[in-house]
C-alpha positions as CSV (number, residue, x, y, z in Angstrom):
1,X,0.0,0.0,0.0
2,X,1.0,3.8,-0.5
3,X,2.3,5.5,2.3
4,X,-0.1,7.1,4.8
5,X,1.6,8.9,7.4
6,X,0.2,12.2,6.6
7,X,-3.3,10.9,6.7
8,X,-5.4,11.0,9.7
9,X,-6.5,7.4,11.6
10,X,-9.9,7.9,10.2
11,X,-8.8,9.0,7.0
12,X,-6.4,5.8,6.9
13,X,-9.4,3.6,7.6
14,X,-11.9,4.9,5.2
15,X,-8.9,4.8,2.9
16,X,-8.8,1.0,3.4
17,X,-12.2,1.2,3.0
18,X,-11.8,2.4,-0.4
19,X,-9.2,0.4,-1.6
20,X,-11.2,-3.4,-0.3
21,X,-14.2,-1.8,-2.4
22,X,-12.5,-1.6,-5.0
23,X,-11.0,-4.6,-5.2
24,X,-14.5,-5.9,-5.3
25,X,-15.5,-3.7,-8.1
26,X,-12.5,-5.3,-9.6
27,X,-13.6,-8.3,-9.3
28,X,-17.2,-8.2,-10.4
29,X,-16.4,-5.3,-13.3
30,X,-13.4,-5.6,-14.6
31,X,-11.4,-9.3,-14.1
32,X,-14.4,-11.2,-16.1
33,X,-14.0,-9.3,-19.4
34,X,-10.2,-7.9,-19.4
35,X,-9.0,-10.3,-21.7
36,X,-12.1,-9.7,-23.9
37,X,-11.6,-6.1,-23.9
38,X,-7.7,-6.8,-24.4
39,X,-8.9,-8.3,-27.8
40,X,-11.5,-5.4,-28.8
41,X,-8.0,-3.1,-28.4
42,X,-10.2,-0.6,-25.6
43,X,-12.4,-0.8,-23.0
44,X,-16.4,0.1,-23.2
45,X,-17.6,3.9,-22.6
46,X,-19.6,2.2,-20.1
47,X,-16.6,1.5,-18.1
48,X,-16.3,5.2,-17.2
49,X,-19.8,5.9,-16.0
50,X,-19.5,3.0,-13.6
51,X,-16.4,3.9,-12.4
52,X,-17.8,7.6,-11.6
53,X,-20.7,6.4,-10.2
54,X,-18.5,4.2,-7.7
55,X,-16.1,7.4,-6.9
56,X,-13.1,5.9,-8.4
57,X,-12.9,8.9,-10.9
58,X,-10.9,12.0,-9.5
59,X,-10.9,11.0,-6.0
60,X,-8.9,14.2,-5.0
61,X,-11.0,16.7,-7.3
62,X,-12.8,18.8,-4.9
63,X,-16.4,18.8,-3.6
64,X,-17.4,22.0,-5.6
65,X,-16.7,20.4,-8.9
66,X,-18.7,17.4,-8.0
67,X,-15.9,15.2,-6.2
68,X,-15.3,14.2,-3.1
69,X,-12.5,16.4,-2.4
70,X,-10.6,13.3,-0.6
71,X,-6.6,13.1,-0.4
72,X,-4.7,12.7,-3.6
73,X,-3.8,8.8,-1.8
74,X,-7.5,8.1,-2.6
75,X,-6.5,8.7,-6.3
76,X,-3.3,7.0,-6.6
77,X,-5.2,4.1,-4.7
78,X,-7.0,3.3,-7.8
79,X,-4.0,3.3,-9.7
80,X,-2.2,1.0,-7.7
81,X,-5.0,-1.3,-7.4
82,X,-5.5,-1.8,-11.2
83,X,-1.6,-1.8,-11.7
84,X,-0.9,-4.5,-9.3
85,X,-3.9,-6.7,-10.7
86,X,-2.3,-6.2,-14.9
87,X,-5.3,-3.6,-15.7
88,X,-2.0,-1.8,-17.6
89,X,-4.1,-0.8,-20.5
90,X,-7.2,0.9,-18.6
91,X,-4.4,2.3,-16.2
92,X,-2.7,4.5,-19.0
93,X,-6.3,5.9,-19.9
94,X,-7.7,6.4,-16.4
95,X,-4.1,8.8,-15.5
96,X,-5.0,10.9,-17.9
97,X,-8.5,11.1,-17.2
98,X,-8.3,11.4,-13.7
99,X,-4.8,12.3,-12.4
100,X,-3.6,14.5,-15.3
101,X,-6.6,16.5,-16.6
102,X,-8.0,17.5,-13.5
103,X,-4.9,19.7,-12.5
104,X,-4.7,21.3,-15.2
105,X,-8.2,22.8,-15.0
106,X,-7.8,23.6,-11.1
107,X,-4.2,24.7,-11.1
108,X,-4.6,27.1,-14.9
109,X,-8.2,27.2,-15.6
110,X,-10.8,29.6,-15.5
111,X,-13.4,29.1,-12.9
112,X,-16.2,28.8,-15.7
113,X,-14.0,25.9,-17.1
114,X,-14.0,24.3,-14.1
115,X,-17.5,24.3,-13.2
116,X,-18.1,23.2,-17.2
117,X,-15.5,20.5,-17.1
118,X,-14.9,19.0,-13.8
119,X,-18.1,17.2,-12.8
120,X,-18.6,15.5,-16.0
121,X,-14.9,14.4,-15.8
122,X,-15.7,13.4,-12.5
123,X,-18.9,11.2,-13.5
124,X,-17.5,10.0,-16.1
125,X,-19.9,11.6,-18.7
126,X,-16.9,13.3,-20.1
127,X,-13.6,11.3,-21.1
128,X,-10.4,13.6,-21.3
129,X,-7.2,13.3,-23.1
130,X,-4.1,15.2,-23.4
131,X,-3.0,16.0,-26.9
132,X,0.8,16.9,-26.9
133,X,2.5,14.2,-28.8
134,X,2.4,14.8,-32.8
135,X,4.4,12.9,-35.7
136,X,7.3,15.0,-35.5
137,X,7.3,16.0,-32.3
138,X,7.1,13.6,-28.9
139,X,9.5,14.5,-26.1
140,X,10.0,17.7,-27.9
141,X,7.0,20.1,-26.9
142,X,8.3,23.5,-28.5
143,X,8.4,21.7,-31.9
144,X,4.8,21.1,-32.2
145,X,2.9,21.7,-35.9
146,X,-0.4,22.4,-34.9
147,X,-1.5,25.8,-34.8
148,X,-4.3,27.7,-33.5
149,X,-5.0,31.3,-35.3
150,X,-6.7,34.1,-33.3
151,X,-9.5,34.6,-35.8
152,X,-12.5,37.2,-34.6
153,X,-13.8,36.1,-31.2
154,X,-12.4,32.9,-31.3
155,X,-9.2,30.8,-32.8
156,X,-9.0,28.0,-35.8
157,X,-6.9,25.1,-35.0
158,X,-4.9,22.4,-37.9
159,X,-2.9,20.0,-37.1
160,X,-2.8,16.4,-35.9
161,X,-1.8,14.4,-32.9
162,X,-0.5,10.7,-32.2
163,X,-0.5,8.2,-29.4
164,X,-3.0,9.7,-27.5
165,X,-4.6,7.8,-24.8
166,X,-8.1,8.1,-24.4
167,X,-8.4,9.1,-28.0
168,X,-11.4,7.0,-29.2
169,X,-13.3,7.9,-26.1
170,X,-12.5,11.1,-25.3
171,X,-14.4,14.3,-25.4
172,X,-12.3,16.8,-23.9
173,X,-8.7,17.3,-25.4
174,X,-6.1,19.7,-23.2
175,X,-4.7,20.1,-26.7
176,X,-0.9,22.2,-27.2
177,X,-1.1,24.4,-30.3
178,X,1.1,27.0,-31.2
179,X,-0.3,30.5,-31.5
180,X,2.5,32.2,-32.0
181,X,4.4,29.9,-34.5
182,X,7.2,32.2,-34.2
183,X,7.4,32.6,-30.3
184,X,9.5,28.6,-29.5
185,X,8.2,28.0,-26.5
186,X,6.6,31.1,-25.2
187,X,4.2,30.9,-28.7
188,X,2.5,27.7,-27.3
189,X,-1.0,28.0,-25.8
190,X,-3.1,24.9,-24.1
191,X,-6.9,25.1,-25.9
192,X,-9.7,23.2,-23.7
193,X,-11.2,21.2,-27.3
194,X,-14.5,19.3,-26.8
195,X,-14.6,16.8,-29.7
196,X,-18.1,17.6,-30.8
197,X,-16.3,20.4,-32.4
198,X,-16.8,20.6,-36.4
199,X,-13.6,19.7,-37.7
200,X,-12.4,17.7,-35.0
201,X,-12.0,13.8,-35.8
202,X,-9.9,10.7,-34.7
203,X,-8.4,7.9,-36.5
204,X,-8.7,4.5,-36.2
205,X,-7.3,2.7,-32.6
206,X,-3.7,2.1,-33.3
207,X,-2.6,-1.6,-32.7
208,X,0.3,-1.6,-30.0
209,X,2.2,-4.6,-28.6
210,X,1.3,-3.9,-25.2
211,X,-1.2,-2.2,-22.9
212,X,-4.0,-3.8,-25.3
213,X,-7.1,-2.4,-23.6
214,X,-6.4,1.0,-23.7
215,X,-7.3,2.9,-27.0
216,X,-4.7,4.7,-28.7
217,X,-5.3,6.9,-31.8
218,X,-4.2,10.1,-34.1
219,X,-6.3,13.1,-33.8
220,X,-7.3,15.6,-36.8
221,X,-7.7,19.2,-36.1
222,X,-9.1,21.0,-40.1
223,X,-10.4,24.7,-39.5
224,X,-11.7,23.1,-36.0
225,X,-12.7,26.5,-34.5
226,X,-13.0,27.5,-31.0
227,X,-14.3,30.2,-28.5
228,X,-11.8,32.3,-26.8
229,X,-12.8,31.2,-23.4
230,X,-11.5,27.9,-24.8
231,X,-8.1,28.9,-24.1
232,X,-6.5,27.0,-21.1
233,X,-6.7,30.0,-18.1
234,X,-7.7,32.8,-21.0
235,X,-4.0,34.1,-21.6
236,X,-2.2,32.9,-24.7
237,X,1.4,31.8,-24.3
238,X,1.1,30.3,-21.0
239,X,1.0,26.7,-22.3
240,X,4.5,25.7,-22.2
241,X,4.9,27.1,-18.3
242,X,1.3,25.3,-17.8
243,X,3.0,21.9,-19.1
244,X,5.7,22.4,-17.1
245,X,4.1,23.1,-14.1
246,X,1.8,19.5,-14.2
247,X,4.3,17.1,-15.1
248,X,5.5,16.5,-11.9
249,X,2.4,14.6,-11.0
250,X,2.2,12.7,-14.2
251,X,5.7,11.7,-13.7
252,X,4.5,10.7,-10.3
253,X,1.6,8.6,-11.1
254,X,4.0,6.9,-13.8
255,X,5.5,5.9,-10.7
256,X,2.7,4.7,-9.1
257,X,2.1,2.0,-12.1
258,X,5.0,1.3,-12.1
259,X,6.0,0.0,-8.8
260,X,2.6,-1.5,-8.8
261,X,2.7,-3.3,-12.1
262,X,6.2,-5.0,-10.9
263,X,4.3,-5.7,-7.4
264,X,1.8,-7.8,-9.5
265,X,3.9,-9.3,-11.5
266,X,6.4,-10.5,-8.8
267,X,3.2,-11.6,-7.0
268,X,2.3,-13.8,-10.0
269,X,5.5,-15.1,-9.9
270,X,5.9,-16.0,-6.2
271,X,2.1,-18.4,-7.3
272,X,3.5,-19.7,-9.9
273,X,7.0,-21.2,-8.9
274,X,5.4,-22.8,-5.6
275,X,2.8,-24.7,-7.9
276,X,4.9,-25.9,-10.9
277,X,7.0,-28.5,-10.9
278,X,10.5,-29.0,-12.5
279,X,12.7,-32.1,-12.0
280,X,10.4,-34.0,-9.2
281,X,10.3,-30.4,-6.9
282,X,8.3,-27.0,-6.9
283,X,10.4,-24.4,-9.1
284,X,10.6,-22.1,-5.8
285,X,13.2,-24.9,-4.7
286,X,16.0,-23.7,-6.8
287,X,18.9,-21.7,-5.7
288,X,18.3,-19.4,-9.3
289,X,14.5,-19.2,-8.8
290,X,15.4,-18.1,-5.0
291,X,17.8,-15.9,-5.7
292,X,15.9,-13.7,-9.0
293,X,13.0,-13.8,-7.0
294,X,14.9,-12.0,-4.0
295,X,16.6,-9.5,-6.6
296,X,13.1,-8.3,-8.0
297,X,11.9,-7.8,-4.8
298,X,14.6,-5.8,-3.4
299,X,14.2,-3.5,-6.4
300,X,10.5,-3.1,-5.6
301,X,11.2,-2.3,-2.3
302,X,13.9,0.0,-3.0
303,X,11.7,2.2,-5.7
304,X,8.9,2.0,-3.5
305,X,10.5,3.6,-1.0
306,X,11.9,6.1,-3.3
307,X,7.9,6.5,-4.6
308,X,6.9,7.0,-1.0
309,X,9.6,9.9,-0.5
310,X,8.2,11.5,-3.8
311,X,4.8,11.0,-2.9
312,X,5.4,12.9,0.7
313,X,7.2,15.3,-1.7
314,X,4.9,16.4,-3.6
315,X,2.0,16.5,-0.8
316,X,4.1,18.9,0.4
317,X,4.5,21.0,-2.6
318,X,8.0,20.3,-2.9
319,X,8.2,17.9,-5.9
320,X,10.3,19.3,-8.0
321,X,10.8,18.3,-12.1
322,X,14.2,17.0,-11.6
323,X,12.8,14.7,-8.4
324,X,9.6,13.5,-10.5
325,X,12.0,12.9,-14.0
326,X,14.7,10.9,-11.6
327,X,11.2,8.6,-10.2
328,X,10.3,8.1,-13.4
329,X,13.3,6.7,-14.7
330,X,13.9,4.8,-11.9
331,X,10.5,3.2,-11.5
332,X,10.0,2.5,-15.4
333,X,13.3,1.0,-15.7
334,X,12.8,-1.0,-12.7
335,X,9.5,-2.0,-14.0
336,X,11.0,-3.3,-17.5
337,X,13.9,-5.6,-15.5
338,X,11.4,-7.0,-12.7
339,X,8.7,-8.0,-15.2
340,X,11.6,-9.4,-18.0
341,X,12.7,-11.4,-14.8
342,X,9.8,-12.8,-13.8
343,X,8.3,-14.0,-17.2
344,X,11.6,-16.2,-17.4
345,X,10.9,-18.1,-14.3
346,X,7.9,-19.4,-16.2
347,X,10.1,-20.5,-19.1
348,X,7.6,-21.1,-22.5
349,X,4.5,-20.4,-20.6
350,X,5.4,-16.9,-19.9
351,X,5.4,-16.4,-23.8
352,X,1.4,-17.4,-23.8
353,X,-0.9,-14.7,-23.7
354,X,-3.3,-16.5,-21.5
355,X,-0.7,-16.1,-18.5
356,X,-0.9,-12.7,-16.8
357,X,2.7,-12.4,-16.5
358,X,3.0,-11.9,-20.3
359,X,0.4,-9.0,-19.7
360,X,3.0,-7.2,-17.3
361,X,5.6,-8.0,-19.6
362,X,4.4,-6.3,-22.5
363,X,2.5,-3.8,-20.3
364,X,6.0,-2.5,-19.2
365,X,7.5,-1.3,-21.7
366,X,6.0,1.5,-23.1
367,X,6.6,3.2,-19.3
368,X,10.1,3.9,-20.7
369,X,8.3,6.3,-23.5
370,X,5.8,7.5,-22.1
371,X,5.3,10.8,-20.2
372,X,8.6,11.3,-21.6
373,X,11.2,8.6,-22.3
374,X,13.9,7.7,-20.2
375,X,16.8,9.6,-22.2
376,X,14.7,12.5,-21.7
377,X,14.4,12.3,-18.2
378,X,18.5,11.7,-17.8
379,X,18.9,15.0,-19.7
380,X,16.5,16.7,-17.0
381,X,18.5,15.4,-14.0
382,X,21.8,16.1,-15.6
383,X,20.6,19.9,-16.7
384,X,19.7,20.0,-12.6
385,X,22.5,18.8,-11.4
386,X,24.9,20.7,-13.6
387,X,22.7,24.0,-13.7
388,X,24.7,27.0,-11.9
């Protein structure tokens, strides 16, 4: 479990509360069609509204906004819930909805957004998604393409964005556009796009070799025109500060997964070589099985604790890019050797897709691309250690 020690004794048991209901809702919801949906290449709409309904959307969101205004460990509960049972796919998309998105609109938006946006993200009426990513531009935010042209009372955006989770459900974007092509990064503004827009439209779910149930697409932007009071906080030119200032918790909740997808998968593992047998004896009785087994979970331990200091961190307002970049590398990479590890100590039957350990496996990599890839995040810590 996440750390608690800033919560309250009541606020640790209702957390616990939380957490066993959710298992529950697990159990019933989501374990009897995973595989299914893993198939189908995204989970159903459906899967939102039940999820809100339950209060497993934006935990932390506020009361005014229609949440429940509980701690942000309520929120990265249901991350590590779904993590640690393989959910890897539905993970990715439920970040964004509900651990990415919602800062942005408290932290830069205008009150009016946030009373449009916020309780239909936290029903689950409304799915969001970040678009940042484009074809020629991933880690690289201030070389974005898409534009967004002040035009009357409003703007016209063009342009296109790839690998965006969410992006056959959503129906807000946060979407980066540049609207002063020639500013670098002070031209790039953050437009609040709801994809009933004219001119709006996504491609078709992009096939990926992991995180199956989560839908993936391109998005199209052709003279997709917008209000002013579409722009992200109402000022132009903030969008590159407002990025800045949120990826510290997506970094963060990177982390999360990633500690709690290895959890899962070493606890696989731990099932698996008690119960098969090798050579007359269980496959726990060899020195190698003994000895990767206690490897992987001396690196869980050791990033959890470094997730638990982060966590306190940034609960504290103290999370800084350079902390959350140096998590992220470390959990993701941690992630990638504990899974490889594991699905070798089930020799051939790893390989099958009907074992859950080739679910983490596959699940794991992208964590190293992700929310910015692991070279990126070296070149953050390096320019923080090295800055005067």
């Amino acid at each position: 479990m996440l750390p608690h020690t800033l919560l309250t004794a009541d606020a640790q048991a209702e957390l616990a509360l939380f957490t066993d209901a959710l298992e529950r809702f697990c159990d019933a919801e989501i374990e009897p069609h995973y595989r299914a949906w893993e198939k189908a290449g995204i989970v159903p709409r459906e899967l939102f509204l039940k999820m809100g309904d339950n209060g497993y959307l934006c935990a932390d969101v506020p009361e005014q906004y229609g949440g429940s205004g509980a701690n942000v460990h309520f929120s990265f509960a249901v991350i590590e819930v779904l993590a640690r049972r393989g959910y890897g796919g539905l993970v990715g998309g439920l970040e964004v909805h509900s651990d990415i998105i919602p800062p942005y609109l408290l932290h830069c938006g205008t009150e009016a957004q946030r009373q449009h946006w916020l309780p239909r993200l936290v029903s689950g009426a409304a799915v969001g998604a970040i678009g940042m990513t484009e074809p020629g531009a991933g880690s690289d935010l201030k070389a974005i393409r898409t534009t967004a042209r002040k035009e009357g009372d409003g703007y016209v955006i063009n342009g296109s964005k790839i690998f965006i989770s969410n992006g056959q459900h959503c129906d807000l974007i946060v979407l980066a556009a540049k609207t002063d092509p020639a500013g670098g990064a002070k031209g790039v503004s953050l437009f609040l796009v709801d994809t009933q827009t004219p001119g709006f439209s996504h491609g078709q779910n992009l096939e990926k070799i992991g995180q199956h149930a989560g839908d993936t697409s391109e998005l199209f932007f052709n003279d997709l025109r917008v209000p002013a009071d579409a722009l992200l906080g109402g000022i132009e030119g903030q969008g590159f500060t407002q990025m800045m200032r949120e990826l510290p918790r997506e970094r963060l909740v990177i982390g999360v997964q990633s500690v709690y997808g290895a959890q899962g998968a070493l606890n696989a593992t731990l099932r698996y070589v008690q119960e098969r047998q090798a050579f007359g004896q269980p496959l726990a009785q060899f020195q190698n099985t003994r000895f990767t087994l206690a490897q992987c979970a001396t690196e869980v331990a050791a990033a959890q604790a470094f997730l638990h200091a982060s966590i306190a961190a940034y609960e504290r307002g103290q999370l800084t890019p350079e902390a959350a970049s140096a998590l992220k590398l470390h959990t993701t990479e941690m992630f990638g050797r504990v899974a490889d590890a594991c699905l070798q100590l089930f020799g051939g039957y790893g390989y099958m897709a009907e074992y859950p350990i080739s679910r983490f496996w596959t699940d794991a990599r992208v964590m190293r691309i992700y929310g910015g890839t692991s070279e990126i995040m070296k070149e953050i810590v390096a320019r923080g250690l090295l800055k005067p």
